[in-house]
C-alpha positions as CSV (number, residue, x, y, z in Angstrom):
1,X,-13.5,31.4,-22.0
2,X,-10.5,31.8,-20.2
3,X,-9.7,29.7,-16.8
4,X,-9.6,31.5,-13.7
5,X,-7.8,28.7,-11.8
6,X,-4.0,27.5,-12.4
7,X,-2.6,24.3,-10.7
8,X,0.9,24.1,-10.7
9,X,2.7,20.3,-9.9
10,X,6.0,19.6,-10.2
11,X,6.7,16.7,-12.3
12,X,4.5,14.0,-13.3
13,X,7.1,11.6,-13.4
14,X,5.7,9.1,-11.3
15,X,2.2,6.9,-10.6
16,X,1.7,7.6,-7.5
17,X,-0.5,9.2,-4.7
18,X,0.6,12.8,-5.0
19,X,0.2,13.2,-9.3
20,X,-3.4,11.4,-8.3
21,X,-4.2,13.6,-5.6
22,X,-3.0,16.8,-8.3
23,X,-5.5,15.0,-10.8
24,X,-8.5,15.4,-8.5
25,X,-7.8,18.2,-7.7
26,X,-7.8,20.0,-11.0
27,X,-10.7,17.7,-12.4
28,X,-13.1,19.0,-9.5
29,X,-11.9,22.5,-9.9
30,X,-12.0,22.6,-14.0
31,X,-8.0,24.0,-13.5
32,X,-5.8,24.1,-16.2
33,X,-2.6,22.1,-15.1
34,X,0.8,23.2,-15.4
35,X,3.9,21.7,-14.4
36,X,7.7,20.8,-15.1
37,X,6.7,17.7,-17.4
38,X,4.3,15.6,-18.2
39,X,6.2,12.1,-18.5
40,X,4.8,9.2,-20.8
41,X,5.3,6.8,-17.8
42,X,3.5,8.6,-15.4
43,X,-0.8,9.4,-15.9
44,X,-1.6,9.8,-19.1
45,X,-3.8,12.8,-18.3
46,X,-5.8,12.5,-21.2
47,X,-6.5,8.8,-20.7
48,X,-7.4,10.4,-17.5
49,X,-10.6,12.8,-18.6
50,X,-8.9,15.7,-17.5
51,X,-10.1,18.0,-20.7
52,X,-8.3,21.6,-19.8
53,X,-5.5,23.2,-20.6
54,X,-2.0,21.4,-19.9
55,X,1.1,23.9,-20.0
56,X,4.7,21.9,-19.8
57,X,7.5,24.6,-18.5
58,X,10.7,22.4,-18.7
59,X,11.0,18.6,-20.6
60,X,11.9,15.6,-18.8
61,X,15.7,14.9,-17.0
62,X,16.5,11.3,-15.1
63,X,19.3,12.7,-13.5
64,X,18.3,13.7,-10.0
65,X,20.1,16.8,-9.0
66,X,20.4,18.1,-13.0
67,X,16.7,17.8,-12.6
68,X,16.2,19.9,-9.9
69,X,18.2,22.6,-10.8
70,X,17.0,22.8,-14.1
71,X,13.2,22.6,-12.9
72,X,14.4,25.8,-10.6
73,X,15.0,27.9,-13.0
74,X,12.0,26.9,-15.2
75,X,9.9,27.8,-12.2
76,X,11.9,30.9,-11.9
77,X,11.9,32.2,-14.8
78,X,9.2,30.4,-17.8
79,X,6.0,30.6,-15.4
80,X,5.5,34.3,-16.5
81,X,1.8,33.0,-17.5
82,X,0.6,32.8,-14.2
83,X,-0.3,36.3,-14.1
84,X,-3.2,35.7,-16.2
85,X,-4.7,33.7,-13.3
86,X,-7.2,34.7,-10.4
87,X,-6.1,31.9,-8.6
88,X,-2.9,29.4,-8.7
89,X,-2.8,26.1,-6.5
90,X,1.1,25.0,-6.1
91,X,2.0,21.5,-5.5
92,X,5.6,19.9,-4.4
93,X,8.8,21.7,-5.0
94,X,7.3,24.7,-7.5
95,X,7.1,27.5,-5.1
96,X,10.0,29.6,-6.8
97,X,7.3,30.1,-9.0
98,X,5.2,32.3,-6.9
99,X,7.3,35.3,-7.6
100,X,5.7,35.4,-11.4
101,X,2.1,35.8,-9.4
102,X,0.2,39.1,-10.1
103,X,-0.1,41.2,-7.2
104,X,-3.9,40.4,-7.1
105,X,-3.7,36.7,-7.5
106,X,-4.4,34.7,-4.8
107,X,-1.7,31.9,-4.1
108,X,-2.3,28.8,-2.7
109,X,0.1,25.9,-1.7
110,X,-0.8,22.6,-1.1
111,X,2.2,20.9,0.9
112,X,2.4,17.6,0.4
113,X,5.9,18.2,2.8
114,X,8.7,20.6,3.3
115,X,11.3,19.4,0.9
116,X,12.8,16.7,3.0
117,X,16.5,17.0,1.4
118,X,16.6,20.6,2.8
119,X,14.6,19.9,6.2
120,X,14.4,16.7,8.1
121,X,16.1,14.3,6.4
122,X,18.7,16.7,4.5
123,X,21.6,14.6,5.8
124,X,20.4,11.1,4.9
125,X,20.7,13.2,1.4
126,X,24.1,14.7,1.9
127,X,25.6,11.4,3.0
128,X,24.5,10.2,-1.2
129,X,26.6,12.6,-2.6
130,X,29.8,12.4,-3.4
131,X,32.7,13.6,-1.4
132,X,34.0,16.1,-4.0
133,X,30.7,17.4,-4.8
134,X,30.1,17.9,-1.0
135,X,30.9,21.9,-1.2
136,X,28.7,23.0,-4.0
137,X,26.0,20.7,-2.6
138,X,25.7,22.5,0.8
139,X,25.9,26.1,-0.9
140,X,23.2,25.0,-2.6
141,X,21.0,23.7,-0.2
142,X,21.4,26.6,1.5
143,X,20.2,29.1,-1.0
144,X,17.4,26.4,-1.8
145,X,16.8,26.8,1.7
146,X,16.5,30.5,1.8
147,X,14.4,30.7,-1.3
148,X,11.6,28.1,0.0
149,X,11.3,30.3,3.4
150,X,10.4,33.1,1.1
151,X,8.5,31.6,-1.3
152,X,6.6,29.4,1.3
153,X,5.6,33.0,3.4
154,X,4.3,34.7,0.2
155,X,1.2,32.1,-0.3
156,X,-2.0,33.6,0.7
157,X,-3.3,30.3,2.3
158,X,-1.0,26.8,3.1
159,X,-3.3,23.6,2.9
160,X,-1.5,20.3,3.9
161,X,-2.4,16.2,3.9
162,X,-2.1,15.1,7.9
163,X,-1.9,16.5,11.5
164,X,1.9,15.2,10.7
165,X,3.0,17.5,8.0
166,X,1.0,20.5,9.7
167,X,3.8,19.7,12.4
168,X,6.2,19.8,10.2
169,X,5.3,22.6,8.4
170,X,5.0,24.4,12.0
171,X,8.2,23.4,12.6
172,X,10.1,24.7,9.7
173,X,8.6,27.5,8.4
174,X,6.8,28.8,11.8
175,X,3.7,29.2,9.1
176,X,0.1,27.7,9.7
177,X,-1.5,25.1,8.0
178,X,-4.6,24.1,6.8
179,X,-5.4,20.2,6.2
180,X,-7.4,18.8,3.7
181,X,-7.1,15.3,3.8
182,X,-6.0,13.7,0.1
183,X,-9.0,12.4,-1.7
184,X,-10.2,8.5,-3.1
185,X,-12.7,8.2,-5.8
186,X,-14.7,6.0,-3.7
187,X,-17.4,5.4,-7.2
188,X,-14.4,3.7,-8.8
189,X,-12.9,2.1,-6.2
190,X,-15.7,0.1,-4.4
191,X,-16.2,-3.2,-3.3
192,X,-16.7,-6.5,-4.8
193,X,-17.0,-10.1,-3.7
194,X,-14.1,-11.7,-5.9
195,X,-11.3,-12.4,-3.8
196,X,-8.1,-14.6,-3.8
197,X,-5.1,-16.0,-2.3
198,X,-2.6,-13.5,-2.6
199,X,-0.5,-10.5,-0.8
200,X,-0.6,-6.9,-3.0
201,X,1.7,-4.0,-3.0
202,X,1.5,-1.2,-5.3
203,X,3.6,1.2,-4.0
204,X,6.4,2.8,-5.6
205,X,9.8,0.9,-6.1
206,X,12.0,3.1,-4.3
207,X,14.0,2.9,-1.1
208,X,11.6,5.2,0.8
209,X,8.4,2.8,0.3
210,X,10.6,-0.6,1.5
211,X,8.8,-3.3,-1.3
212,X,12.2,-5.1,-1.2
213,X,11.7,-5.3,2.4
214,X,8.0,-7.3,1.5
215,X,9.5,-9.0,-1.2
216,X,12.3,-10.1,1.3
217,X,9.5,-11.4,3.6
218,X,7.6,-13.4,1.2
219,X,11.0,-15.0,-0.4
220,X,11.0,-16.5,3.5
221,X,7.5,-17.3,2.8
222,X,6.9,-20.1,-0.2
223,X,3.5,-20.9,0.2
224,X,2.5,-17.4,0.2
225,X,2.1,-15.6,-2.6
226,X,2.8,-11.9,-3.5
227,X,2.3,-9.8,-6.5
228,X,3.1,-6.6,-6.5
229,X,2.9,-3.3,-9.2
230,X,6.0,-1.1,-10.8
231,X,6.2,1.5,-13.0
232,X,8.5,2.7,-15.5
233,X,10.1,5.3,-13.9
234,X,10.3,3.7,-10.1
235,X,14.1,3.9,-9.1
236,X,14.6,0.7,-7.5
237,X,12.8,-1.1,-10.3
238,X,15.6,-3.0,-11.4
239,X,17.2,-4.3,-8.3
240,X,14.0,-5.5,-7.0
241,X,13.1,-7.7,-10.5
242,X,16.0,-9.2,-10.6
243,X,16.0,-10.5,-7.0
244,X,12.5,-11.9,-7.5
245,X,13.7,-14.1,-10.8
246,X,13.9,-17.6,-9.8
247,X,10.6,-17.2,-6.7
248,X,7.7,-18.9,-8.1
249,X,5.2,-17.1,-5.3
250,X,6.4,-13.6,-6.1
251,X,4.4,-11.7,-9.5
252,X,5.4,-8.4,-10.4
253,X,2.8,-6.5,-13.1
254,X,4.4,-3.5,-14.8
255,X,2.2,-0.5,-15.1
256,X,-1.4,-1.8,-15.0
257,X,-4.0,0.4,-15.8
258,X,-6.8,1.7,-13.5
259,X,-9.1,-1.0,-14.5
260,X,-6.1,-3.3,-13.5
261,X,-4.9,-1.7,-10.6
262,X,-8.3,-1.9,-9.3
263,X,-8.7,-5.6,-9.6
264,X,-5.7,-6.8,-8.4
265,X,-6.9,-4.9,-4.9
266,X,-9.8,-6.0,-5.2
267,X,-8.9,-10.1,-5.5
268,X,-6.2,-9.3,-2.9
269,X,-5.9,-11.0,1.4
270,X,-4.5,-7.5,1.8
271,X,-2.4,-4.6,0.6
272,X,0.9,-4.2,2.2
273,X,1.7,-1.0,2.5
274,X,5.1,-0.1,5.0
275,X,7.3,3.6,4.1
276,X,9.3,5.8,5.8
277,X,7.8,8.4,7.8
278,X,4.9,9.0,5.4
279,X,2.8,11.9,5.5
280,X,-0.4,10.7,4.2
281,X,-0.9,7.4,2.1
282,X,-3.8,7.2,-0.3
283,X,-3.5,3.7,-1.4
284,X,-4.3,2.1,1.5
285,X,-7.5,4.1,1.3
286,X,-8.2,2.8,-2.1
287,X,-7.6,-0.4,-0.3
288,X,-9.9,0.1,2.3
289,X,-12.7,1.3,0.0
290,X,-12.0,-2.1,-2.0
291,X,-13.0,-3.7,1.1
292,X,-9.4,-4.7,1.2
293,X,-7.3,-4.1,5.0
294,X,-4.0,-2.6,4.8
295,X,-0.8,-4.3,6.6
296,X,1.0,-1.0,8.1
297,X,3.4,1.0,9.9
298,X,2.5,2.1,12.8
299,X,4.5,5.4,11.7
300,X,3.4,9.3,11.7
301,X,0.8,10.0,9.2
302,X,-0.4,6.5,8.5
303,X,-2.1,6.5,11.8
304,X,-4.7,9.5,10.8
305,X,-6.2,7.2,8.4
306,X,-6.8,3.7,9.8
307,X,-8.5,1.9,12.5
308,X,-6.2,-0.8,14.2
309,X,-7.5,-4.8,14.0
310,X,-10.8,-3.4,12.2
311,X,-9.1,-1.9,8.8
312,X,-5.3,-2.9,9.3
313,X,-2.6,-5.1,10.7
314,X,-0.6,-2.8,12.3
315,X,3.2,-3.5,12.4
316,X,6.0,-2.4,14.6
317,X,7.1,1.1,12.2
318,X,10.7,-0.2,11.9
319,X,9.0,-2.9,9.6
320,X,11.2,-5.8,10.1
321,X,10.8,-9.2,7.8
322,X,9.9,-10.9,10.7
323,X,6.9,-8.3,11.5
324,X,6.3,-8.7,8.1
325,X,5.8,-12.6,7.8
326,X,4.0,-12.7,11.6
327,X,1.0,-9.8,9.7
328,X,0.8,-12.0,6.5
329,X,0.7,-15.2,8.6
330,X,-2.0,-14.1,10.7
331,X,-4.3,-12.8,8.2
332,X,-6.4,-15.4,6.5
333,X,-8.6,-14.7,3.9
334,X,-11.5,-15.1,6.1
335,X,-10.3,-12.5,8.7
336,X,-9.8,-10.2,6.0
337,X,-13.2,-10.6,4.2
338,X,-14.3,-10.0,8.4
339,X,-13.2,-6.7,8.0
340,X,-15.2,-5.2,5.2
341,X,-17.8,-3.4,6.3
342,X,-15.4,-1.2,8.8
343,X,-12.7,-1.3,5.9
344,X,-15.2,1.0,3.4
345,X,-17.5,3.0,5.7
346,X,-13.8,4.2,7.0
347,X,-12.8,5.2,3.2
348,X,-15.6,7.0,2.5
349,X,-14.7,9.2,5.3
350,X,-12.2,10.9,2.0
351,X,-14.4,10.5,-0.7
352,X,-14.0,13.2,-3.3
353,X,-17.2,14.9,-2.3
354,X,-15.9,15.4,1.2
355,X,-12.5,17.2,-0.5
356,X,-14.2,19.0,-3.1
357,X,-16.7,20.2,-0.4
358,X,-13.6,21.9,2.0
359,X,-10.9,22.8,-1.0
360,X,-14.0,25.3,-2.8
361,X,-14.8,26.9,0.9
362,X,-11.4,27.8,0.7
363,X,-11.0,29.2,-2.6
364,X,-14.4,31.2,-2.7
């Protein structure tokens, strides 16, 4: 029987919050699941038990910019298949492809953010590129621009992750937004009673997320020990490993598995968790469910989903190493194990029930 129901994600290039949220998504829904790759280093979907249809438009590109233009016109102009849908869910930077919708299908968008490199931080992006690429970049950028503001008014119904990014959205696009909060499978991640002596960070290795800023903090620290997860694909990966080479108290584990993942939170003090202006983190809600409290920014989205010195340690948002070392210093392992019962009765507040319960309201 044919599927009523198309999701359509950019890239699965990474292992991170967004590609998981994306997985949920089309696992509760039955979807089939499209996008502009599936790459070996991010979920393997399969692996995964998503069992429906998978449709690749476009092959994986490292290359920033080549990337995106490339993934442009795939969305463009090889999405001609979502005509046969009743219903398409975008995700990310995709929405070029609404224009290959039928006239009857109803278009949904979930916005994880505006694009930041055209809207709010578009010249923290312009200052990367080079001086005598500087002309074609802004042209471009502005018919990105133009092309989002069209694409974003012709979805039926906008869904978004915070209060935060319904601002944002507001802001930039002058369009409503719906939020429904990101999801945890709170039957897989759930508590247990092994614990240990060490720090955990699992978020992506990229400047945005600031791990070199914990690892910084803990090379300041020697008898306190940090381990901390990386992928394949993270962009900073190997600037950070090779800084961490001769510091007995700092472990990095490349790509663990679920199972893995799980248990390093589980035996963890607590995650750290510290980005940039973040719109909506789902780790540290895997963390929480764990029984695990989050050290945090005290930074836009991040405060939707915690509860101040009863889930988290809640640092200054500029994240210095010396906030840093003052959180990790203050939290023993007995403080943190004090903070269990508040850290999962305040995850299960986005279990996937609660998600799946709003998101097919929506789409009736």
């Amino acid at each position: 029987m044919k599927n009523k129901i198309l999701i359509l994600h950019d890239t699965f290039l990474y292992v991170g919050g967004g590609e998981r949220l994306i997985l949920l998504m089309a696992k509760v829904l039955g979807a089939d699941l499209a996008s502009g790759f599936f790459d070996k280093w991010s979920y393997n979907l399969r692996e995964q038990w998503f069992e429906w249809k998978m449709i690749e438009v476009s092959s994986p590109i490292f290359k920033k910019w080549f990337r995106h233009i490339k993934l442009k016109f795939a969305f463009l102009f090889r999405t001609k298949f979502l005509k046969d849908y009743e219903k398409v869910i975008f995700s990310w930077d995709c929405i070029s492809a609404v224009r290959n919708c039928a006239k009857e299908t109803k278009k949904y968008y979930y916005c994880h953010t505006p694009p930041r490199y055209i809207f709010d931080q578009k010249e923290a992006y312009y200052e990367k590129v080079p001086f005598y690429q500087r002309p074609i970049y802004l042209l471009l950028l502005a018919i990105f621009r133009r092309m989002y503001l069209s694409d974003i008014s012709k979805m039926d119904v906008i869904f978004t992750n915070s209060t935060t990014t319904r601002d944002r959205i507001k802001e930039f696009t002058w369009l409503d937004a719906e939020i429904i909060y990101p999801p945890i499978d709170i039957k897989f991640f759930k508590p247990t009673e092994t614990r240990r002596q060490y720090f955990f960070s699992y978020a992506r290795l990229s400047a945005i997320k600031r791990v070199d800023r914990i690892v910084d903090a803990f090379k300041e620290m020697p008898d306190k020990e940090l381990v901390f997860a990386y992928w394949r694909n993270d962009p900073e990966k190997e600037a950070i490993l090779k800084s961490v080479e001769w510091f007995d108290n700092i472990t990095p584990i490349e790509s663990p598995s679920d199972e893995e993942l799980r248990k390093l939170i589980w035996e963890a003090i607590a995650t750290i968790y510290i980005p940039i202006n973040e719109d909506f983190g789902m780790s540290p809600v895997e963390s929480m469910a764990c029984w695990v409290p989050v050290i945090w920014v005290n930074d836009w989205g991040l405060r939707e989903t915690v509860i101040d010195k009863e889930t988290w340690i809640l640092i200054d948002k500029e994240a210095k190493i010396a906030d840093i070392k003052d959180a990790v210093k203050n939290l023993t392992l007995e403080e943190s194990i004090k903070m269990n019962e508040k850290c999962v009765a305040r995850a299960s507040e986005f279990s996937l029930e609660t998600f799946w319960n709003k998101l097919k309201d929506r789409l009736r």
